[in-house]
C-alpha positions in Angstrom: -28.3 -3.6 -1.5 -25.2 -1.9 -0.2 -23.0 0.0 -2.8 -19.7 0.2 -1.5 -16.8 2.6 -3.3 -13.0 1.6 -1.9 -10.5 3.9 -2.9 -8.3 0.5 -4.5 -4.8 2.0 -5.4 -2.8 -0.4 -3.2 -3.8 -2.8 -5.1 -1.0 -3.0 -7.7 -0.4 -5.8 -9.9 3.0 -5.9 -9.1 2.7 -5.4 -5.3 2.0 -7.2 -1.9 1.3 -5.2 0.9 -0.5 -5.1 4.3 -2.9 -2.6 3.2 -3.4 -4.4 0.2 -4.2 -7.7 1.8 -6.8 -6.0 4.0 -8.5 -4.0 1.1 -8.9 -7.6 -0.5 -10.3 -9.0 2.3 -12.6 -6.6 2.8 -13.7 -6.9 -1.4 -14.0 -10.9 -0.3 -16.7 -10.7 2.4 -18.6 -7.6 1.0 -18.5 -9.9 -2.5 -19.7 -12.8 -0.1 -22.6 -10.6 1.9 -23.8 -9.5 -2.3 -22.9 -5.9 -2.3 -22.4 -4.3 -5.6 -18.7 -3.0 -5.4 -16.5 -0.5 -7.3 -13.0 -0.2 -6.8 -11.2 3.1 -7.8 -7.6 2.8 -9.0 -5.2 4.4 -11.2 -3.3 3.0 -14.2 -0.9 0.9 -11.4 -4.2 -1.1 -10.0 -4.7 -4.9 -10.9 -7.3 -5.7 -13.1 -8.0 -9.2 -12.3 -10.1 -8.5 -9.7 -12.9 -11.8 -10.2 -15.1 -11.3 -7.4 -18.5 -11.3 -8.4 -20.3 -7.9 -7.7 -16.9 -6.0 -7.5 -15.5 -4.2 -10.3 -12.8 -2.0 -11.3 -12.5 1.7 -12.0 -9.6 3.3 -13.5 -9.0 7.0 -13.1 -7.1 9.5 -14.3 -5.8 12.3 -12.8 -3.1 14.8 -13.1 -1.8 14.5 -10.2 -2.5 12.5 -6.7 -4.7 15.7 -4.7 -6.7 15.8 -7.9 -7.4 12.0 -8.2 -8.4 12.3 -4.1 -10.2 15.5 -3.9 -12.1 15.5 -7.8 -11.6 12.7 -9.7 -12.6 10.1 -6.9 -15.7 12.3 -5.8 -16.9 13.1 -9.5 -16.7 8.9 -10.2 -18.4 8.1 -6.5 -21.8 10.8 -7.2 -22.0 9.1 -10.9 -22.1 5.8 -9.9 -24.5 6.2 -7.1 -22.2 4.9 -3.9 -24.1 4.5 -0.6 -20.4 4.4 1.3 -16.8 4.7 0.6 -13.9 3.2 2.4 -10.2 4.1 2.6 -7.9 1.8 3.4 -5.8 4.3 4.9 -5.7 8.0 6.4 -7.0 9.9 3.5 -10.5 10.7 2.2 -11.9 13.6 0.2 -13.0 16.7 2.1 -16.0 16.6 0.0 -17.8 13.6 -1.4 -21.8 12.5 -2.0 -21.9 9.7 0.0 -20.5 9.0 3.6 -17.0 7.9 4.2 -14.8 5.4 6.7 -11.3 5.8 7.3 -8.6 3.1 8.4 -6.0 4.6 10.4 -3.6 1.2 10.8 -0.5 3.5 12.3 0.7 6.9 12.6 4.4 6.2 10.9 3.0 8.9 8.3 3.6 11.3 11.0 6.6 11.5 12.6 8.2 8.1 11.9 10.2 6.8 14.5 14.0 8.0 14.4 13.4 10.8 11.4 12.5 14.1 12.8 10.9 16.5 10.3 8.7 19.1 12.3 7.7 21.1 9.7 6.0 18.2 7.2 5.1 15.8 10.2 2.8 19.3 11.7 1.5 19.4 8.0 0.5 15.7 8.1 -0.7 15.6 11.5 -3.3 18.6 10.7 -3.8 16.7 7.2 -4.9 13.5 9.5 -6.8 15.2 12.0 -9.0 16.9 9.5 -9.8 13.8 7.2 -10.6 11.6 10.7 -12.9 14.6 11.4 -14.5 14.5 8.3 -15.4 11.0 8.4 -18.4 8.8 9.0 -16.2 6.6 11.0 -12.5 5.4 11.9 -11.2 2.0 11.7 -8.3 1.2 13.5 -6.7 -2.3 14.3 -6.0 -2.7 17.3 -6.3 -0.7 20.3 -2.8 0.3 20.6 -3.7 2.2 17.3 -6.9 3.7 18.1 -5.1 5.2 21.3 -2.7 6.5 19.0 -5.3 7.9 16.8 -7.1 9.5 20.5 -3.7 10.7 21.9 -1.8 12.4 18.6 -5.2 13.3 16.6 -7.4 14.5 19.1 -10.4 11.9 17.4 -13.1 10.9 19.9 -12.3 7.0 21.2 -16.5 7.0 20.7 -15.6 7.3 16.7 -13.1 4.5 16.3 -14.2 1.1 15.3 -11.3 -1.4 16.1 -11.7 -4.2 13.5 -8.3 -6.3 13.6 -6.9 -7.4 10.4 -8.5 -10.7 8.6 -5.7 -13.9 8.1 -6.7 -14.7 4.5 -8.6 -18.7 4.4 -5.1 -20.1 2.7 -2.8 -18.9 5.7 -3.0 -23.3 6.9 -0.5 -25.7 7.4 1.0 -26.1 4.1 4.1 -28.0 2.4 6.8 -26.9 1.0 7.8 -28.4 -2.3 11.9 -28.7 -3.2 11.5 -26.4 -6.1 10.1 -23.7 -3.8 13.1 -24.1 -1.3 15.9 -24.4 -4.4 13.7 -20.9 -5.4 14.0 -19.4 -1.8 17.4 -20.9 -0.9 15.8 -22.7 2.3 16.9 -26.0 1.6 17.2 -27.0 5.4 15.9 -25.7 8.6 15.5 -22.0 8.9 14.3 -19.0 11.0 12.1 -16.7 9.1 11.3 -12.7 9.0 8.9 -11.8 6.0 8.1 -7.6 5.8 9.8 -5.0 4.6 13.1 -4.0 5.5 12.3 -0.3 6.6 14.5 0.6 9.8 11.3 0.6 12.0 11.7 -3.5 11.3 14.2 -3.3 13.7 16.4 -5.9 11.5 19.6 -5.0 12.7 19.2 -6.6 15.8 17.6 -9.6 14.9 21.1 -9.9 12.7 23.4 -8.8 15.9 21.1 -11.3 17.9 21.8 -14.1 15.1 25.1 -13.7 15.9 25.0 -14.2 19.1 23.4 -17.8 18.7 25.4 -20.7 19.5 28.1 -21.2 16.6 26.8 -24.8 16.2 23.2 -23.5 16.3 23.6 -21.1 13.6 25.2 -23.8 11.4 22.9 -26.0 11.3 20.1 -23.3 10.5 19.5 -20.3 7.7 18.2 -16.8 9.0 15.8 -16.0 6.1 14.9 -11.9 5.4 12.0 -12.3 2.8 10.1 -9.7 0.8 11.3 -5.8 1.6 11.9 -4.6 -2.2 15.3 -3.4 -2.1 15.1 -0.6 0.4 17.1 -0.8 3.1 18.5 -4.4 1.8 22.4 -3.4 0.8 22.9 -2.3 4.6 21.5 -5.1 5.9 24.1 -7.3 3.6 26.8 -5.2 4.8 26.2 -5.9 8.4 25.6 -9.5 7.7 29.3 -9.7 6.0 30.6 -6.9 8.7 29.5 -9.6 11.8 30.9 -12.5 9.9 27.4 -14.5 9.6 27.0 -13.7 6.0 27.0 -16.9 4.7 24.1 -18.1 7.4 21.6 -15.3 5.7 19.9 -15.4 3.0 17.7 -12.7 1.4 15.1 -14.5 -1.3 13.3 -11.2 -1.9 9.5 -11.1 -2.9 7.6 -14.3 -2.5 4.8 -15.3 -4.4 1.6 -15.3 -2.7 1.4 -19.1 -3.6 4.2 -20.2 -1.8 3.7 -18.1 1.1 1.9 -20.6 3.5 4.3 -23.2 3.0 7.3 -21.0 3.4 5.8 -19.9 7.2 4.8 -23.5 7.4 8.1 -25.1 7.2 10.2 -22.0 9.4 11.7 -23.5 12.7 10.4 -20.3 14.0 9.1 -16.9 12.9 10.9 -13.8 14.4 8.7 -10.1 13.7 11.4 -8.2 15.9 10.0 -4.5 15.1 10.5 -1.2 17.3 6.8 -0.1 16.7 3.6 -2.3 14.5 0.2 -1.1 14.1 -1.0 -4.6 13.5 1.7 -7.0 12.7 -0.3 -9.0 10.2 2.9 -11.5 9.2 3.0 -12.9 12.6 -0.6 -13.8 12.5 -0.6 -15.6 9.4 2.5 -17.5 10.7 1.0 -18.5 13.3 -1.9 -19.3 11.5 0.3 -21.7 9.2 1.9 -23.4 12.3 5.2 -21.6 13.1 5.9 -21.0 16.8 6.5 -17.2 16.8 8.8 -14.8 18.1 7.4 -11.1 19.1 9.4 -8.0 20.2 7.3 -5.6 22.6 6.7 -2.6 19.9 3.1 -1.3 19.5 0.5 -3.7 19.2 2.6 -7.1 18.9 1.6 -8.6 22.7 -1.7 -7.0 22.3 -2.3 -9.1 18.9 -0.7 -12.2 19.7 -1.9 -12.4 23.3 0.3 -15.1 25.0 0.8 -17.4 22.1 4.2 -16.0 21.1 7.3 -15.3 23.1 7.8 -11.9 23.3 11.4 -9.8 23.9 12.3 -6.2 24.9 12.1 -4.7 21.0 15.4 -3.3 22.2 18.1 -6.1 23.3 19.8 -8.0 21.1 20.6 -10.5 23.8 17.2 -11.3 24.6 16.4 -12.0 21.3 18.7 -14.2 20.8 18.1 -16.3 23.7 14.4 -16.1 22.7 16.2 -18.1 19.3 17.8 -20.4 20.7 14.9 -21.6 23.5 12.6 -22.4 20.7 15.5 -23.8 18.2 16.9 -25.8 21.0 13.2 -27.1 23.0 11.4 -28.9 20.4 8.4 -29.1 23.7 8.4 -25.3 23.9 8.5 -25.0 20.1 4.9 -27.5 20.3 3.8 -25.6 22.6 3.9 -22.0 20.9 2.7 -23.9 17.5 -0.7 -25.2 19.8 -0.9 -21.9 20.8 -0.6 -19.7 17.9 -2.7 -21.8 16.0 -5.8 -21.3 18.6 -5.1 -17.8 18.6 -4.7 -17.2 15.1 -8.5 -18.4 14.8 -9.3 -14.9 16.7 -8.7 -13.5 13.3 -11.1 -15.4 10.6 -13.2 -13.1 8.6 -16.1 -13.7 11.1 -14.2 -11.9 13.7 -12.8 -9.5 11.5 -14.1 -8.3 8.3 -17.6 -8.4 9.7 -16.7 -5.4 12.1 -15.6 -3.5 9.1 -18.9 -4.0 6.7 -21.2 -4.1 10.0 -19.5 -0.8 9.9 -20.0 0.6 6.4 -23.5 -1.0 6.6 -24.6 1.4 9.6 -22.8 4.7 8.0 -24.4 3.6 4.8 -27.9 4.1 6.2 -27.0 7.1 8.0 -25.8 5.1 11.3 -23.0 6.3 13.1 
């Protein structure tokens, strides 16, 4: 029986994010396969965990290098772990038992519009030397693992590319009228759900919203879910500065529950970023039914592979034409629904997760 260690601090009670959903995919099929599973968190990491064979390890440590570089170690060699997995970049330089790595993007290093040699040469040497200490590197997609070739130096031989898993409740789903009075989307609606970091590119789906037809844009809501509140108060101030302010509305976090139904009812689903590892929001919309919008950036045409439209990440205008096709051409709107669907299917646990414990499997037994 495998014994898997996964380093589990994303996964904070009070948290949703694309590394978290992945880590709990991942506990979810090695639970399914029978694998005895501990995951390592700190005093931040959910506790309610109930997946049979996985439990949940808090420890302390005085700060973060120690928890990474002693603390996880020390806790990995006592409870016997065959293989541990990082959900992201780091692992320790030292450990008992073999280690995988998932590299989902490089914005750690040098994140698009901030220049900071001096820490981004840090983190880049930081990267290359935990990629090059580990069993194996998981990347997820292949725009990513050429990132990881061209800026880390890492053999393409050592990356496994293992796409990200839509979780089984991402299906056609309603909507109930106390969800929509919750989320202010009492009509019809465009939706973006992420966060609202400038990589997100949000200012020009807002410039391209008002561009739309003035009779388009009443009859519709542009919707800027999730995002915390980084990033959100200049986004309000451009809405009110272009006059649309009273067409967008931002509903902050939304509950896992309600997720399927709010990409389910969207008239459309717009992921407009400048650069995506993955771009797991667009799958799961489209896994849910929305025709989907795409920009260019990173892996977005790679991931949804003809079953979106997709728009130079960089005009505004094209953007919002993209809008106003699907808002306006209920047969082209069908269309991109049929199609995302099919393609969304590309990314059941099967297709996915399997790579990633096939993986941790082989490095478990000494496999590379």
């Amino acid at each position: 029986m495998t014994r898997l260690g996964i380093d589990g601090r994303e996964l904070q009670r009070d948290g949703r994010t694309g590394i978290a959903r992945y880590a709990l995919e991942i506990l979810t099929a090695a639970s399914a396969r029978g694998w005895t599973v501990t995951v390592y968190g700190d005093h931040d990491t959910r506790r309610d965990l109930a997946l049979p064979g996985v439990t949940v390890r808090v420890l302390q440590a005085p700060a973060t290098v120690w928890w990474d570089q002693v603390a996880l170690p020390r806790a990995l060699r006592a409870d016997g772990a065959r293989v541990l997995l990082s959900p992201y970049y780091k692992t320790p330089l030292w450990s008992p038992c073999p280690s995988v790595v998932t590299i989902h993007d490089l914005f750690f290093i040098g994140y698009p519009g901030r220049r900071r040699p001096v820490m981004d040469g840090l983190r880049t040497a930081a990267a290359r030397l935990y990629a090059w200490r580990a069993h194996g590197v998981i990347a997820d997609s292949e725009h990513s693992a050429r990132a990881v070739v061209e800026r880390l130096g890492i053999d393409r031989r050592r990356i496994t590319v293992a796409p990200v898993a839509v979780g089984a409740e991402f299906v056609p789903s309603a909507l109930d009228e106390r969800a929509r009075a919750r989320y202010g989307v009492g009509g019809a609606y465009v939706l973006y759900v992420g966060n609202f970091m400038p990589h997100k590119n949000l200012h020009r789906l807002l410039r391209a919203w008002g561009l739309l037809p003035g009779a388009l844009r009443a009859r519709h809501r542009l919707v800027l879910a999730g995002g915390g509140d980084a990033g959100r108060a200049g986004l309000r101030a451009l809405a009110a500065a272009l006059g649309i302010a009273d067409s967008v509305v931002f509903p902050g976090r939304v509950a896992d529950g309600d997720l399927p139904g709010l990409y389910s009812a969207a008239a459309v689903f717009v992921l407009p970023s400048l650069e995506e590892g993955f771009g797991l929001p667009a799958v799961e919309a489209m896994a849910c039914g929305a025709p989907v919008i795409v920009s260019d950036g990173g892996a977005l045409p790679e991931v949804t592979a003809g079953a979106a439209v997709v728009f130079d990440a960089g005009k505004e205008e094209a953007l919002a034409a993209a809008i106003t096709a699907v808002l306006v051409d209920r047969e082209h709107a069908d269309v991109l629904r049929r199609r995302g669907a099919a393609r969304a299917r590309a990314f059941a646990p099967a297709h996915t997760t399997a790579r990633v414990l096939d993986l941790l499997e082989r490095v478990a037994h000494g496999h590379r």
